[in-house]
N, C-alpha and C positions, 0 to 999 in steps of 0.2 A: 504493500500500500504506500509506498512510496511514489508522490504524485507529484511531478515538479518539472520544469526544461533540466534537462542533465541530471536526470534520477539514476540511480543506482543500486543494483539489488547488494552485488559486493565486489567493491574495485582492491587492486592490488597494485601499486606503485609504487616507487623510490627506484632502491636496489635489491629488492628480496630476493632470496635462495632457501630454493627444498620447500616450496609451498603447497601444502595441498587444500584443496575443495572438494569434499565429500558428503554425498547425501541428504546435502538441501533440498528444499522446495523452494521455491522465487516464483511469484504471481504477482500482479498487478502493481508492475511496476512500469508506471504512464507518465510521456513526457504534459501531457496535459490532463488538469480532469474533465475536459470536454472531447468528448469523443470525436465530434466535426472539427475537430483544431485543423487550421492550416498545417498543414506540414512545408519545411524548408529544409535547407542543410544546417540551421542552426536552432530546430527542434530537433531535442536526443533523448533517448532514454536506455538504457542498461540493465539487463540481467546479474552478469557478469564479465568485468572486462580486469583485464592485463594490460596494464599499463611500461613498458621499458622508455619511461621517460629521461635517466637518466645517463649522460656518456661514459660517467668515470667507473660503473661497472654493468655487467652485463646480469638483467635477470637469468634464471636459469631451474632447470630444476621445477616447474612450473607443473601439477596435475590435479586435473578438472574431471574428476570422477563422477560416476552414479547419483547425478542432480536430476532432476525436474526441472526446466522453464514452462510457463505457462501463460496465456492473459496475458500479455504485457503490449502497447501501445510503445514503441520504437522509433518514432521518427525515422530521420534518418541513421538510428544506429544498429546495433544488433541484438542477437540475445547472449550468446557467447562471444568473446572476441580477446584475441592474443593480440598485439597491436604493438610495433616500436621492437627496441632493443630487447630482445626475449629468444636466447641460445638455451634450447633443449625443454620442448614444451607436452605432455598428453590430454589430451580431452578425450574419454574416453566412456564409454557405457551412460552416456547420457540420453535421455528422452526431451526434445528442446519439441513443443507446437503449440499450435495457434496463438499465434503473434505475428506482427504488422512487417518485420523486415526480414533483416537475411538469421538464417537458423546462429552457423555456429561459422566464425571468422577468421582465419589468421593473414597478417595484417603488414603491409610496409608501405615507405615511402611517402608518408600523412604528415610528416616533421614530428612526430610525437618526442623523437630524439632527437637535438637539435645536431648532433654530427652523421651528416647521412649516410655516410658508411656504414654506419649500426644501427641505423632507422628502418629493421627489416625484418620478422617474426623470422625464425631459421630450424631446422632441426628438428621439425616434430611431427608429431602423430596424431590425426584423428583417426579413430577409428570406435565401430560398436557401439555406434550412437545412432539413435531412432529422433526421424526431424521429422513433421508432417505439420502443414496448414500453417507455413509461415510465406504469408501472402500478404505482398505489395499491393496499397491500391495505386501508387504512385510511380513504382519503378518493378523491375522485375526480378525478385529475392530469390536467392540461393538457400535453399536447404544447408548446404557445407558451398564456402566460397573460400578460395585463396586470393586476394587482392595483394599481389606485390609481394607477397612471402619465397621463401627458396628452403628446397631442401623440405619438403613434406612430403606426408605418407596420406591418404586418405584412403582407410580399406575395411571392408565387413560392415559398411554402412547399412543400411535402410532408408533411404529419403523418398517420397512420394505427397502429390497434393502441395508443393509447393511451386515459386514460379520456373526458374529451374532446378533441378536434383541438385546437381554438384556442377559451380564454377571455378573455373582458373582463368585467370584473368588478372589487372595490372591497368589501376583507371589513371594512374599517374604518369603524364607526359614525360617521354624521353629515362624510364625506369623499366624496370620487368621484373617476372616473375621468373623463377628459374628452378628447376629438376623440382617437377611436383608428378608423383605416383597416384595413378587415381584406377584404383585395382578391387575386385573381389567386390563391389557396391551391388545393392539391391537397388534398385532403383525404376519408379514407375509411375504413372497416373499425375507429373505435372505439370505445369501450364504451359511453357512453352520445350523447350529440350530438357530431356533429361543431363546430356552433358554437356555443356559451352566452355568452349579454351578459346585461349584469343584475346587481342586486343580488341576491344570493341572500334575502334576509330581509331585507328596506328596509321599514320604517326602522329598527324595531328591532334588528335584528340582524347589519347590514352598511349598508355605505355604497349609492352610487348609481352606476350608466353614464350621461353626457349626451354626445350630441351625437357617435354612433358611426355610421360607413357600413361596409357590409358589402357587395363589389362583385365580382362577376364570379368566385366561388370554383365551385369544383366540388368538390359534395359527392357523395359514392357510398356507396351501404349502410354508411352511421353505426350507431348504437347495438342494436351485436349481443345485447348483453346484453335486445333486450328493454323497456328500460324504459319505454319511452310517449314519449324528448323527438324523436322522429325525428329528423330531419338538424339541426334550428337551432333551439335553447331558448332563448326569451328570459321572463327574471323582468322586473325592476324598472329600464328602462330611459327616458331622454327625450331625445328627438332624434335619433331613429335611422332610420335609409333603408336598405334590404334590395333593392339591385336588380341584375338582370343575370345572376344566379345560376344553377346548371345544379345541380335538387336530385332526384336518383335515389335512389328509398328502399328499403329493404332491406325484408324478410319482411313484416313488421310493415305495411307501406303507408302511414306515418305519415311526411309532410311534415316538417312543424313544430309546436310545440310553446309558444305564447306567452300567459304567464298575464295574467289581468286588470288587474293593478294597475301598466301601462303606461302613458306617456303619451306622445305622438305619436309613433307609428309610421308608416312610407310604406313598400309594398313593392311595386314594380313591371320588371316587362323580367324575368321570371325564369322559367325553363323547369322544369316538371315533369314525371318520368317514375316509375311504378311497375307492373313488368312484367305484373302480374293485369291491366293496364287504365285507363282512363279515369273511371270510377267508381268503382272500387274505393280510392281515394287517401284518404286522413284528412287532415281539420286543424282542429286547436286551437287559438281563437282569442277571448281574453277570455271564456272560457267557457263558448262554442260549441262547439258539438262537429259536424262537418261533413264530407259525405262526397260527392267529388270537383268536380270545380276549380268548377265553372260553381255550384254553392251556396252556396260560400267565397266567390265572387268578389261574386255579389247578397246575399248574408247580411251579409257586413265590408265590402262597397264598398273594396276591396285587389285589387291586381295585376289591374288594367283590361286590360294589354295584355301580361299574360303565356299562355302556351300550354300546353299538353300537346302531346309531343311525344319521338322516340326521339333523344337526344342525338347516337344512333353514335360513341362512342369506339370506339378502337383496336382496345384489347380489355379486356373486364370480368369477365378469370378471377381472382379472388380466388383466393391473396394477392397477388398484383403483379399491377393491372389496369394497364394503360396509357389513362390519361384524358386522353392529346390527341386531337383532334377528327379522326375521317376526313374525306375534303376532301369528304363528299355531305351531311356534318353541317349542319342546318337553323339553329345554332349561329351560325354563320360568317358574322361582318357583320351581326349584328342587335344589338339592344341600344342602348342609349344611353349616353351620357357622363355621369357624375357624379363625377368624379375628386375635385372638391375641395368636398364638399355636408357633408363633414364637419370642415373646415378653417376 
């Protein structure tokens, strides 16, 4: 019930080391107490945030266990967020939903540190946290977003229901994000892609992604709303490898979504399924516009040894499908190793 601009359920700043957050509940924690409030970038509100505001040492040691977010009114902030000078961070087995922005955040390049060398979340792990119904009316929130961080893990997630599953991304001009893992995710049913890497507006208008792998996620009917990015939106990315992947598209028949002004991309070992069929599939691809697997594959010379194919999950009733593999799933024991192609 902390109700204020710039509330907070519980911040963490200076220099701390070895800090843990375990086991909370945080609700209704509202940058206003008027529900129609304007929103700007200078309404904010906080679950919990990590602060590495300081140069002269480096937080560390940082873990965000088995909390609750809940109800809380965001502004333009988050509900979880690692932000700043912060080497060696976990967030881990949390349940973060319904709330107004992005679920859970690791964070650089914002000046929180005034030496920009060290203005840059590094070193960590999300993973085994369950995000859902953290929906932007203003912008379009990430369940798990990396903005400017390097050097993360994102894996054994669950995100669904919000605007997209999982970003990597880098909104600050002439900066980037760099070696982010974004592997083993559940991920389904929200509003625009389940996964977007990329600059959004590179170079002008946002910094860059390098050097990101994206491994073995199960995506399932993504972007309800519609919009064209199907299961995995990639902008202004280099160095990126997209394999092993299980991508079932919703209504629309639309795969992926990857604009032209990329530079090397690899995507291979990845299973597609869209229930009208085998030709009926889209994909968008440096400007190409292509319709089902075997014309994307000779067209882009991409995913040589991926298939079409019925994944057979459990079960695929939306809203709670269950997306682990029946044991007759063609899934099982295929694929290749690339654990550390982004490392």
């Amino acid at each position: 019930n902390n109700v204020q601009n710039d509330a907070q359920g519980i911040a963490v700043t200076g220099m701390p080391q070895n800090i843990t957050i375990a086991n909370c509940k945080i609700h209704d924690i509202h940058f206003s107490a008027n529900p129609n409030a304007a929103v700007n970038a200078n309404t904010n509100a906080q679950g919990i945030v990590v602060y590495g505001n300081t140069a002269g040492a480096v937080v560390s040691n940082i873990l965000i266990t088995g909390n609750e977010l809940y109800n809380c009114r965001l502004g333009y902030s988050e509900g979880i967020a690692i932000n700043g000078n912060i080497d060696g961070f976990e967030v881990t087995g949390n349940y973060v939903h319904d709330i107004t922005n992005i679920g859970i955040d690791a964070i650089g390049h914002e000046g929180t540190c005034a030496v920009a060398a060290y203005d840059q979340a590094r070193n960590g792990l999300i993973s085994n946290n369950k995000i859902h119904n953290c929906i932007s009316p203003y912008a379009t929130s990430g369940g798990i977003y990396v903005d400017g961080a390097k050097h993360v893990i994102i894996e054994c997630n669950t995100t669904y229901h919000n605007g997209y599953g999982i970003e990597v991304g880098c909104e600050n001009v002439g900066k980037s994000a760099d070696s982010i893992v974004v592997r083993s995710n559940f991920i389904y049913d929200n509003e625009i892609a389940g996964i977007a890497i990329g600059g959004y507006d590179y170079p002008s208008g946002s910094g860059k992604v390098t050097n990101v792998l994206v491994e073995s996620n199960t995506l399932f009917k993504n972007d309800y709303t519609n919009s064209g990015a199907g299961e995995l939106l990639v902008s202004y990315v280099e160095a990126a490898k997209v394999y092993n992947n299980i991508m079932y598209a919703g209504p629309q028949n639309i795969m992926f979504y990857i604009e032209a002004n990329i530079m090397q991309i690899d995507l291979d070992n990845n299973l597609y399924f869209a229930s009208p069929g085998l030709n009926n599939m889209e994909f968008y691809f440096n400007g190409n516009s292509m319709e089902g697997l075997a014309q994307y594959q000779t067209t882009m010379n991409q995913d040589p040894h991926s298939i079409y194919a019925i994944p057979a999950f459990v079960s695929t009733t939306l809203p709670n499908p269950n997306l682990h593999l029946a044991s007759s799933s063609v899934c099982i024991n295929n694929g290749t190793s690339h654990s550390n192609a982004a490392q």
